[in-house]
C-alpha positions in Angstrom: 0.0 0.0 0.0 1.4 3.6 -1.3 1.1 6.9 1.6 0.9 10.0 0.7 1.1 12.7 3.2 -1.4 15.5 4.0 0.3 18.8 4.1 1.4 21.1 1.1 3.8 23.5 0.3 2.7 26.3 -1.3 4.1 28.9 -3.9 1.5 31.7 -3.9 1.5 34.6 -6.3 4.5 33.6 -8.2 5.2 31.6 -11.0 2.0 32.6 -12.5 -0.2 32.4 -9.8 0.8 28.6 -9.8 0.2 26.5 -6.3 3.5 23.6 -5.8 2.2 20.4 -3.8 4.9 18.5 -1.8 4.0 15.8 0.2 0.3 15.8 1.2 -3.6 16.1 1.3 -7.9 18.5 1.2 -11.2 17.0 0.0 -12.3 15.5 -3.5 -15.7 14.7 -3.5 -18.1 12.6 -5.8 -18.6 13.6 -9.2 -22.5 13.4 -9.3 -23.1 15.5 -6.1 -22.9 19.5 -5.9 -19.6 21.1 -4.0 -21.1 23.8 -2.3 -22.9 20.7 0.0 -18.9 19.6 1.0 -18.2 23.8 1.2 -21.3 23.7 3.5 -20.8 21.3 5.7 -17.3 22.2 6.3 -18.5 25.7 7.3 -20.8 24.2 10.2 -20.3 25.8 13.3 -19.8 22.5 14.7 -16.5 22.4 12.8 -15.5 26.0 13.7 -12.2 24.5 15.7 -10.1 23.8 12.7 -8.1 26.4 11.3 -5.6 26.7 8.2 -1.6 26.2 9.7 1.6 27.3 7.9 4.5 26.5 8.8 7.9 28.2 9.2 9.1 27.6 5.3 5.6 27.6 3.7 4.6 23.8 4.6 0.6 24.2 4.5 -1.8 22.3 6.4 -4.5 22.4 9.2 -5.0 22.4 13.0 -7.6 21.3 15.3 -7.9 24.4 18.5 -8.5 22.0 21.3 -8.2 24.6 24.2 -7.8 28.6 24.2 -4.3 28.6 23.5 -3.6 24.9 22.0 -3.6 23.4 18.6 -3.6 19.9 18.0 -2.4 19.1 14.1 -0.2 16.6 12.2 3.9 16.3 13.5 4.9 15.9 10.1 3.6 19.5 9.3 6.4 20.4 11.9 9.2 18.9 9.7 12.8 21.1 9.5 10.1 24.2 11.3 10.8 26.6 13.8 7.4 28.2 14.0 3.6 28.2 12.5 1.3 30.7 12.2 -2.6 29.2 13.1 -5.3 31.3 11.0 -8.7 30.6 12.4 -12.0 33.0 12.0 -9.5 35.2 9.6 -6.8 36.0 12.4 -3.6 34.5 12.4 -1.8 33.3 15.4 1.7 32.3 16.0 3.3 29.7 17.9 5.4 30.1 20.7 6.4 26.3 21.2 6.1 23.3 18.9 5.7 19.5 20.5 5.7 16.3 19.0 4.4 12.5 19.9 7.0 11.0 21.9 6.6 8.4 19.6 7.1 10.2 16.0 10.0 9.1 14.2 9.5 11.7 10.9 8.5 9.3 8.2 6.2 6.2 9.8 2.3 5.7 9.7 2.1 4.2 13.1 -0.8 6.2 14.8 2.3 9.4 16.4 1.7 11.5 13.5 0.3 13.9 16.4 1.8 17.3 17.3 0.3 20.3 19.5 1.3 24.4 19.1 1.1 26.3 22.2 -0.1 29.9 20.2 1.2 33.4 21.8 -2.5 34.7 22.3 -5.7 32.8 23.6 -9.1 32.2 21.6 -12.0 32.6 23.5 -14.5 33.3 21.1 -14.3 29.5 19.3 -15.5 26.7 21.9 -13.2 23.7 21.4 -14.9 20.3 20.3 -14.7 17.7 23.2 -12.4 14.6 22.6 -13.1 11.3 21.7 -11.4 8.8 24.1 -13.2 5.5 23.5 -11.7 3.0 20.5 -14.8 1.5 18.5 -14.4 3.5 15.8 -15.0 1.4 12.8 -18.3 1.0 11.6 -18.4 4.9 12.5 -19.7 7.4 10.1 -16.5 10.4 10.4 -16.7 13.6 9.5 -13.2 15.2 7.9 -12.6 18.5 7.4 -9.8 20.6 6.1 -8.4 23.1 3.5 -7.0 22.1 0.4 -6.7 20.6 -2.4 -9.9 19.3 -4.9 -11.7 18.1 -7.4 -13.7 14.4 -7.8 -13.0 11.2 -7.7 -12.8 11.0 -11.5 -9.8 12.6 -11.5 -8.2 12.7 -8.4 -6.7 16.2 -6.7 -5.7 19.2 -9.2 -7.0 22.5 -7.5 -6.4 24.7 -4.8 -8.9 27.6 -4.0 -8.8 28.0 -0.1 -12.4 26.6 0.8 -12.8 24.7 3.9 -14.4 21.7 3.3 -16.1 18.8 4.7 -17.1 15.2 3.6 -18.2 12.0 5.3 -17.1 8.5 5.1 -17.7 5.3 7.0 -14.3 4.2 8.6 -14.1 0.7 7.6 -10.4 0.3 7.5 -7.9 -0.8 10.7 -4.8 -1.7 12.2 -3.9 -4.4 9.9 -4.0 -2.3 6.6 -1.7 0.4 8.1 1.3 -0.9 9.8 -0.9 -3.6 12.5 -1.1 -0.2 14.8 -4.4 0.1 16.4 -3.8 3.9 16.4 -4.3 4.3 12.6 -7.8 4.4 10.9 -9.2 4.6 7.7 -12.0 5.6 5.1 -12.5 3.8 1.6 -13.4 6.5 -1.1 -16.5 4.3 -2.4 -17.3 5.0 -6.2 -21.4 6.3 -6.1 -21.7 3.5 -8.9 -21.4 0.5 -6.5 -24.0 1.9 -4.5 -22.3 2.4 -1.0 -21.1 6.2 -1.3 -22.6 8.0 1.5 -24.0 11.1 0.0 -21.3 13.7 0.7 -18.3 10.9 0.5 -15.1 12.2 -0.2 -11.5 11.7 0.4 -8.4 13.5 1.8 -5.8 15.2 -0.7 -3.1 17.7 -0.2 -3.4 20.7 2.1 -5.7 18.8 4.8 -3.4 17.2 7.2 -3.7 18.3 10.5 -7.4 18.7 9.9 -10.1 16.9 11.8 -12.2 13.4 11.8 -15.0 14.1 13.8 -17.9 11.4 15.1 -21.4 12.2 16.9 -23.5 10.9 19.7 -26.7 12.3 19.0 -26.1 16.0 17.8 -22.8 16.1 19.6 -19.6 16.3 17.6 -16.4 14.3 19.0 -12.8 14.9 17.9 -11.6 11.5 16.8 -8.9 11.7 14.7 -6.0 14.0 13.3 -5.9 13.3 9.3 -2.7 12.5 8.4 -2.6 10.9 4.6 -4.1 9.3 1.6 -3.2 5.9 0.8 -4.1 3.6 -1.8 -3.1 -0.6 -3.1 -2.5 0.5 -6.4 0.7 2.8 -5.7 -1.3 6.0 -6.6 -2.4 8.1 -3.8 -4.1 10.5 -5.9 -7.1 10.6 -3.5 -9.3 9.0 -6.4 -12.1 6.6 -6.1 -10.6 3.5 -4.2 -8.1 5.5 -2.0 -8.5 5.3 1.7 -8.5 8.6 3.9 -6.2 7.9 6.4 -6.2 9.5 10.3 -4.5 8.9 13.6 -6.7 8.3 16.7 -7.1 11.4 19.2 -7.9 8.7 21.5 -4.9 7.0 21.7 -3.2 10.1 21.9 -5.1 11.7 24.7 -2.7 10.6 27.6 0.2 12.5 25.8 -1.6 15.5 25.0 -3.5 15.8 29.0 0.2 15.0 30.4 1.7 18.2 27.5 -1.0 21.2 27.8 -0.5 22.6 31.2 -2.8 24.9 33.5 -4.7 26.5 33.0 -5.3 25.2 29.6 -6.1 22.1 30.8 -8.7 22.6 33.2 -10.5 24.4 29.9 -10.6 21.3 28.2 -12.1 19.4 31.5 -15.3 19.8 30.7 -15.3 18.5 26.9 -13.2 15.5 28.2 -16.0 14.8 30.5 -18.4 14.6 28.5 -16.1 12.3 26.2 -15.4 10.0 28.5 -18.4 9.7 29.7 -19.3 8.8 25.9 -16.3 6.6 25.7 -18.0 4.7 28.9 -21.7 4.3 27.1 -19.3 2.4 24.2 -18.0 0.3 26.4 -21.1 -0.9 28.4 -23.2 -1.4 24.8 -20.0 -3.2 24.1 -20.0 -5.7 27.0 -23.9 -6.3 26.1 -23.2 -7.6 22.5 
């Protein structure tokens, strides 16, 4: 199976207005459905957390805020940086301190692709989403959303005009496809023709890694996953029909980023990972019935 990663690097307003993507991905969606739907559920307030990140030398992604000052994204966005600048209800904010997964190595898809920015200036104004901590998520309809790169699944990514997009996609792909890690998921990009495209389906491409996976309970929107790349079995991650959207769990994560954000950050993001676990305990106990 062939990974591409989610970020991109961008040239903008030179060489003819022309937009360089490195290694990366943002949404393609299906050919027979409109793309102002995608632009509109993107745009829900419910997905009002993530925000467009840029990097030190121009490495373009997205970021998740999951606390006044914090930003939960990709660590591969953070590659060779010394800084990123968070832009999020159209005002930019810069970092003052960039950390990593412990277990990140640079290059692997084994479920650390996680990194958090501590910003210079809080945001009060956006309400972080809570996080999911439970692990039954396949079988779960996600919700990604990101900047980027798109098109459809005809032809794969080609364009790049700043929208914020969302699309949703069962995750029906585990551990044993990426690396036997239980702290990787994916999303197949079903073709409409076979019949089991969700409506708004839709796969990563270049420009949304660091961008959010989100599930529900009821109306209630969870964090569940940082995207992190395309991938595909035929050795061309072109997000196309057949590639599979690929994310690292917040969940497994969660330890690492409580023990990282300090007060009073933390006690912020109390309440929302009450109300997760307490939705990662309802799993569990419908679990232990079936």
């Amino acid at each position: 199976m062939s990974f591409v990663r989610c970020g991109s690097a961008l040239l903008l307003g030179i060489l003819a207005g022309m937009a360089r993507p490195t290694t990366a991905c943002a949404a393609t969606i299906r050919d027979d459905e409109p793309d102002s739907a995608y632009v509109a559920l993107g745009n829900d307030p419910a997905f009002a957390s993530v925000g467009i990140l840029v990097n030190s030398w121009g490495y373009t992604g997205c970021g998740i805020l999951i606390a006044p000052d914090w930003v939960l994204t990709a660590a591969h966005l953070f590659l060779t940086a010394s800084s990123v600048t968070f832009t999020i209800g159209g005002t930019a904010y810069t970092s003052t301190q960039l950390f990593t997964d412990p277990g990140w190595d640079g290059k692997s898809s084994d479920g650390s692709d996680i990194g958090l920015v501590h910003l210079s200036s809080s945001l009060t104004a956006i309400p972080p989403p809570p996080l999911f901590t439970g692990s039954s998520l396949l079988g779960q309809t996600g919700t990604f959303v990101g900047y980027g790169f798109t098109s459809t699944g005809l032809t794969g990514w080609g364009s790049l005009d700043g929208q914020k997009r969302g699309f949703q996609d069962v995750v029906d792909v585990n551990n044993q496809n990426f690396g036997n890690t239980s702290s990787v998921f994916g999303a197949t990009f079903d073709n409409p023709t076979n019949g089991n495209a969700l409506t708004l389906e839709g796969c990563v491409a270049p420009g949304d890694s660091g961008g959010g996976v989100f599930v529900t309970d009821g109306s209630q929107y969870y964090l569940a996953g940082v995207i992190s790349f395309v991938a595909s079995t035929n050795g061309n991650a072109n997000s196309t029909y057949g590639n599979f959207s690929g994310f690292d769990s917040v969940s497994a994560a969660t330890p690492w980023i409580i023990a990282t954000i300090p007060e009073p950050s933390t006690l912020t993001m109390a309440a929302a990972l009450g109300l997760a676990l307490f939705w990662a305990e309802k799993c569990r106990r419908v679990e232990k019935k079936s």
